[in-house]
C-alpha positions as CSV (number, residue, x, y, z in Angstrom):
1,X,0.0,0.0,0.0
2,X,0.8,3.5,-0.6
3,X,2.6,5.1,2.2
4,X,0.8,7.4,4.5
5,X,2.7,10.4,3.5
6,X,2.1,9.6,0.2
7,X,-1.7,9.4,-0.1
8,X,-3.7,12.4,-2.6
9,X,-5.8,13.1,0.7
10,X,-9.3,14.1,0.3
11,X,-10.6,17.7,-0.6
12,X,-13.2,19.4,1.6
13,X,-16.3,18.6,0.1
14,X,-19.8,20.8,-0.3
15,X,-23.1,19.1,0.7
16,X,-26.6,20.6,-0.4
17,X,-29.9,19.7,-0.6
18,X,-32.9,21.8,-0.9
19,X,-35.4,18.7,-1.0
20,X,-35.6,18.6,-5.0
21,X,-31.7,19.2,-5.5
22,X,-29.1,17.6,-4.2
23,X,-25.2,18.7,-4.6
24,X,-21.8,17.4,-3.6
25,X,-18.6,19.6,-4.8
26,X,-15.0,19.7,-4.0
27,X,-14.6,23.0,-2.7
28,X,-10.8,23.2,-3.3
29,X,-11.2,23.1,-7.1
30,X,-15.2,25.0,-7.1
31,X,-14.9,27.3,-3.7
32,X,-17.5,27.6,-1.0
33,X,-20.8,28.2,-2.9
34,X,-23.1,25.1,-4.3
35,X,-22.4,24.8,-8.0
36,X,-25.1,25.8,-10.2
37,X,-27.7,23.4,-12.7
38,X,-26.3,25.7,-15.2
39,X,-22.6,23.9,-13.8
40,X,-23.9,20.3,-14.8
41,X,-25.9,21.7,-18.4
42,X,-24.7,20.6,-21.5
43,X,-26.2,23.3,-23.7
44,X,-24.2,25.8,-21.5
45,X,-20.8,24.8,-21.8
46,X,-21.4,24.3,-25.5
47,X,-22.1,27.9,-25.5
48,X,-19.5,29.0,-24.0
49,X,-17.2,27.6,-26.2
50,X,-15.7,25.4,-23.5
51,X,-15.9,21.8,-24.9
52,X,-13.0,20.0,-26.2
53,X,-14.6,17.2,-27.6
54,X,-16.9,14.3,-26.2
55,X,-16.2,10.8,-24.9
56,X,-17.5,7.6,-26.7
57,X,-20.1,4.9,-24.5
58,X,-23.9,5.0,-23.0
59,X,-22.9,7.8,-21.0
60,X,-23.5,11.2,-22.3
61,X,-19.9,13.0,-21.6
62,X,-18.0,16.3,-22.5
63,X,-14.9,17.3,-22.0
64,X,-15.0,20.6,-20.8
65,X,-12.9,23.5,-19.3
66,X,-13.0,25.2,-16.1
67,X,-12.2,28.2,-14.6
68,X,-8.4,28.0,-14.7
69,X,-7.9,26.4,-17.7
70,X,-8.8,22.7,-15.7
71,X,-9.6,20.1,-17.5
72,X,-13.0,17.6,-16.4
73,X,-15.4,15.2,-18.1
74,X,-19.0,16.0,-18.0
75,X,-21.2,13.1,-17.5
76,X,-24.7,12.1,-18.0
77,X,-25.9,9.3,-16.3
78,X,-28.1,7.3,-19.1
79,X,-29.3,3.8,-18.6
80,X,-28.5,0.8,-21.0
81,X,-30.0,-2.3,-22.0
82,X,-33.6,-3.1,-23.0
83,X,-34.9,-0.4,-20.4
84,X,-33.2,2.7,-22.5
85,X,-35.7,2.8,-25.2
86,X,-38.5,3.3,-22.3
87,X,-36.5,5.0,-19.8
88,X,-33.2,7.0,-20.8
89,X,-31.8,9.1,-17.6
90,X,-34.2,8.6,-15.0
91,X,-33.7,6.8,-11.5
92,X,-36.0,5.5,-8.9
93,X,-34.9,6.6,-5.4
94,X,-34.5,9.0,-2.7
95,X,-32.2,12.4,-3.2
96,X,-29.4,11.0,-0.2
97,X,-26.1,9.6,0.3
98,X,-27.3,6.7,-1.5
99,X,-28.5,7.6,-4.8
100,X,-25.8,7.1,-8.1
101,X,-24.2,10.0,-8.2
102,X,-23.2,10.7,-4.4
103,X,-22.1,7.1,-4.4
104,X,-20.2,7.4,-6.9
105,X,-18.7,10.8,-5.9
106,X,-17.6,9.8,-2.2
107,X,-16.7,6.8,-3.5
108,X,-13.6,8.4,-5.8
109,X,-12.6,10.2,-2.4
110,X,-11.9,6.8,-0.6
111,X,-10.0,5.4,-3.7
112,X,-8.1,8.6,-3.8
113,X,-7.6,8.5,-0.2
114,X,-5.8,4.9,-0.5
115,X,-3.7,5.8,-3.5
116,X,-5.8,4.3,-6.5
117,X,-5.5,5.4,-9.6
118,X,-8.9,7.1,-10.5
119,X,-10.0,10.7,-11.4
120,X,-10.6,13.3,-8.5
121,X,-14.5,14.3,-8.2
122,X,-15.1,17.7,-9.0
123,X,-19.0,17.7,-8.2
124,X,-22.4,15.9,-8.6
125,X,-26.0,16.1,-8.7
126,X,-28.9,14.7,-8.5
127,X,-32.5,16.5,-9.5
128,X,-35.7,15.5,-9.2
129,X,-37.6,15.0,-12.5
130,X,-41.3,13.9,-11.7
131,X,-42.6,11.4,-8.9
132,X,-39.6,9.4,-7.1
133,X,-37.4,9.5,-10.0
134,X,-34.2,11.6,-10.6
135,X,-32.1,12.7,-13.2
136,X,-28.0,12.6,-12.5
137,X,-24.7,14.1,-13.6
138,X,-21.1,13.7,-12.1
139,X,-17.9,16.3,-12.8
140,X,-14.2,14.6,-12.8
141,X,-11.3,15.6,-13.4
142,X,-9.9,14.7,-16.8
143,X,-6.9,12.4,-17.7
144,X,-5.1,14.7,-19.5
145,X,-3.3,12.8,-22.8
146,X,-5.1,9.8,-21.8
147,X,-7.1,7.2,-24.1
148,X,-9.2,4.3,-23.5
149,X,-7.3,1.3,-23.6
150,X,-9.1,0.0,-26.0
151,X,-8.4,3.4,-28.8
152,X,-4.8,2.5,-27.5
153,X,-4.9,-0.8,-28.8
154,X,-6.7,-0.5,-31.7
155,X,-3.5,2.2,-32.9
156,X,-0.5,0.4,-31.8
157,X,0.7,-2.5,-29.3
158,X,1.2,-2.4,-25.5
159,X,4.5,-3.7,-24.6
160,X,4.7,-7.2,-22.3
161,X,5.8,-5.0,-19.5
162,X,3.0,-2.6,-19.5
163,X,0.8,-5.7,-19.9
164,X,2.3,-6.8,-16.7
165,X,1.8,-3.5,-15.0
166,X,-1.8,-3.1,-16.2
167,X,-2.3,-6.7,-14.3
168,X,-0.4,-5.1,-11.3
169,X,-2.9,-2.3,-11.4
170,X,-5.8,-4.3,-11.3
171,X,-4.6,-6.4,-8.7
172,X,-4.3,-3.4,-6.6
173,X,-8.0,-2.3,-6.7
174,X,-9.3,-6.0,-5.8
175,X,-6.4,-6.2,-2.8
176,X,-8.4,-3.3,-1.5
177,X,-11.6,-4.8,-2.3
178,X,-12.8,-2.9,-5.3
179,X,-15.2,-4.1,-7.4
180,X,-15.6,-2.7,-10.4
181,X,-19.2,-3.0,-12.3
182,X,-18.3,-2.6,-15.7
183,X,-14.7,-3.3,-16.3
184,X,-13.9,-3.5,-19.7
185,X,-11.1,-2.1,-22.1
186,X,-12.6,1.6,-22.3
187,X,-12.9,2.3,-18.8
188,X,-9.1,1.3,-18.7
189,X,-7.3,4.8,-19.6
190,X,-3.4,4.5,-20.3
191,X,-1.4,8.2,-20.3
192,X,1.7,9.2,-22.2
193,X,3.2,7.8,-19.4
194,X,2.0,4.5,-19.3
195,X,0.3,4.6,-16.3
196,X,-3.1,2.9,-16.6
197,X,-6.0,4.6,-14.4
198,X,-9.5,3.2,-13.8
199,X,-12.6,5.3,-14.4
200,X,-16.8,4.8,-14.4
201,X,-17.5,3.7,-10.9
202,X,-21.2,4.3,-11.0
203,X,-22.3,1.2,-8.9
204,X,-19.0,0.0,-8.3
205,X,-18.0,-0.9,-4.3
206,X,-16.4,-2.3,-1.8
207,X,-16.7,-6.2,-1.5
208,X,-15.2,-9.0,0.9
209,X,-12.9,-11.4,-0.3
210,X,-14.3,-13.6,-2.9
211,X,-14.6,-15.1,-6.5
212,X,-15.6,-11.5,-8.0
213,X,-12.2,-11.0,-8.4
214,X,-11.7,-13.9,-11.0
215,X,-15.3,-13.1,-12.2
216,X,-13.8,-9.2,-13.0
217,X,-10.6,-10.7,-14.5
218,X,-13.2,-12.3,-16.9
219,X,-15.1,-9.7,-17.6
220,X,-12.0,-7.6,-18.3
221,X,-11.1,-10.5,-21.3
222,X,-14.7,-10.6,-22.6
223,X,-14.2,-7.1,-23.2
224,X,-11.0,-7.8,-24.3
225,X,-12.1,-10.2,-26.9
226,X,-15.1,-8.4,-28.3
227,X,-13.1,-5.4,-29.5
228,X,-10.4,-8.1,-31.4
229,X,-13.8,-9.8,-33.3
230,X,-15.4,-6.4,-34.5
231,X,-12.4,-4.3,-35.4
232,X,-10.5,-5.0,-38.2
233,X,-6.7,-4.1,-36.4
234,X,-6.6,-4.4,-32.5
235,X,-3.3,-5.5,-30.8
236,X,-4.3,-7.8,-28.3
237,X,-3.1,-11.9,-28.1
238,X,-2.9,-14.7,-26.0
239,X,0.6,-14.0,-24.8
240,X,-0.2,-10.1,-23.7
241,X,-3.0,-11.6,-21.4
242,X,-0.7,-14.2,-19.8
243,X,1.5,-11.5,-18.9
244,X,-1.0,-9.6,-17.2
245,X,-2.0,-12.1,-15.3
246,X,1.4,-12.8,-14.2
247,X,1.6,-9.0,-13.1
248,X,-1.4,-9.6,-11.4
249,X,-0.5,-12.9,-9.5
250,X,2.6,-11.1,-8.9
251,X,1.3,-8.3,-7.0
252,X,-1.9,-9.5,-5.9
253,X,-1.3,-8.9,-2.2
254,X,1.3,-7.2,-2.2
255,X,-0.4,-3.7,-0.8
């Protein structure tokens, strides 16, 4: 594990909630005062000419730029599967600490808190649309010169040694207990670097030990394998995955 000194200790953090709104924000990147809706609209930022382009996936996302010149990713939180063509962005559930978004939010503080490669949370909100059901959006900060691994692989090859490193990195979120929801090869980001980082953690958690670990490993190749069968040049073969396992097996533990 990280050492103590070491650790990207969390930011003080802005709560409100007005009974139809409900806010979290790191007040050392925003300040004191609650974010705005006009902070988590779309239409807005493209106004303002402060887009930079626009991530690829279910989730609605824009990179945008702050105050500063910072760099974050915009996200809204849109449902998949068979339910999307009746329900897009709407959730069932009470405004608190335990709906999507603030999950998700105060969960990046505790992976940041034990060293874990993930974005910081800027801010998120939840709004009530009609009835019990809420709309969501979550502010992070943005990788800059990162790509999904999956971009990464389908321009050039990983080397057997970052291979190994992307197993150690993995290995380090399930010694800690992280589960990961949807891990697969675009919420991997590599940097010009080569330091891999994990993003999405909308329903992700904390688990006890268990076979979810080997059951995410799998998960991880399924995805893995899909983006080999439907584009025509991806750099990805049996010999790269065995050395990410060894970097896992190697490190699993270790923290």
């Amino acid at each position: 594990m990280t050492a103590a000194s070491e650790l990207d200790l969390p930011d003080p953090v802005g709560r409100h909630d007005d009974g139809a709104r409900r806010v979290v924000w790191n007040q050392a990147e925003l300040g004191p005062a609650c974010p705005s809706r006009a902070f988590f609209d779309f239409g807005d930022w493209q106004a303002s000419g402060r887009v930079e382009g626009q991530g690829i996936g279910r989730g609605q996302a824009l990179f945008i730029v702050g105050e500063g010149g910072a760099r974050w990713v915009l996200r809204h939180y849109r449902r998949g599967g068979v339910i999307a063509h009746l329900n897009a962005d709407r959730y069932l559930g009470p405004l608190n600490d335990r709906c999507r978004p603030m999950r998700e939010f105060d969960l990046l503080i505790r992976l940041r808190a034990i060293g874990l490669d993930v974005p910081r949370p800027i801010a998120a909100q939840a709004v009530r649309s009609t009835g019990l059901a809420y709309r969501a959006d979550l502010v992070t900060e943005r990788i800059v010169g990162s790509s999904p691994l999956a971009d990464h692989l389908g321009r050039s090859r990983l080397a057997q040694i970052h291979w190994r490193h992307l197993g150690q990195t993995l290995a380090r979120f399930h010694t800690c207990g992280v589960w990961h929801a949807d891990l697969n090869a675009r919420n991997v980001l590599i940097d010009a670097a080569d330091r891999f980082y994990l993003i999405d953690f909308d329903r992700a958690r904390f688990r006890a030990e268990g076979s979810w670990r080997q059951a995410n490993l799998k998960r991880f190749r399924r995805s893995l394998d899909k983006f080999a069968g439907r584009w025509a040049t991806f750099h990805f073969t049996e010999a790269d995955w065995q050395a990410l396992l060894d970097g896992y097996r190697e490190a699993f533990g270790r923290w």
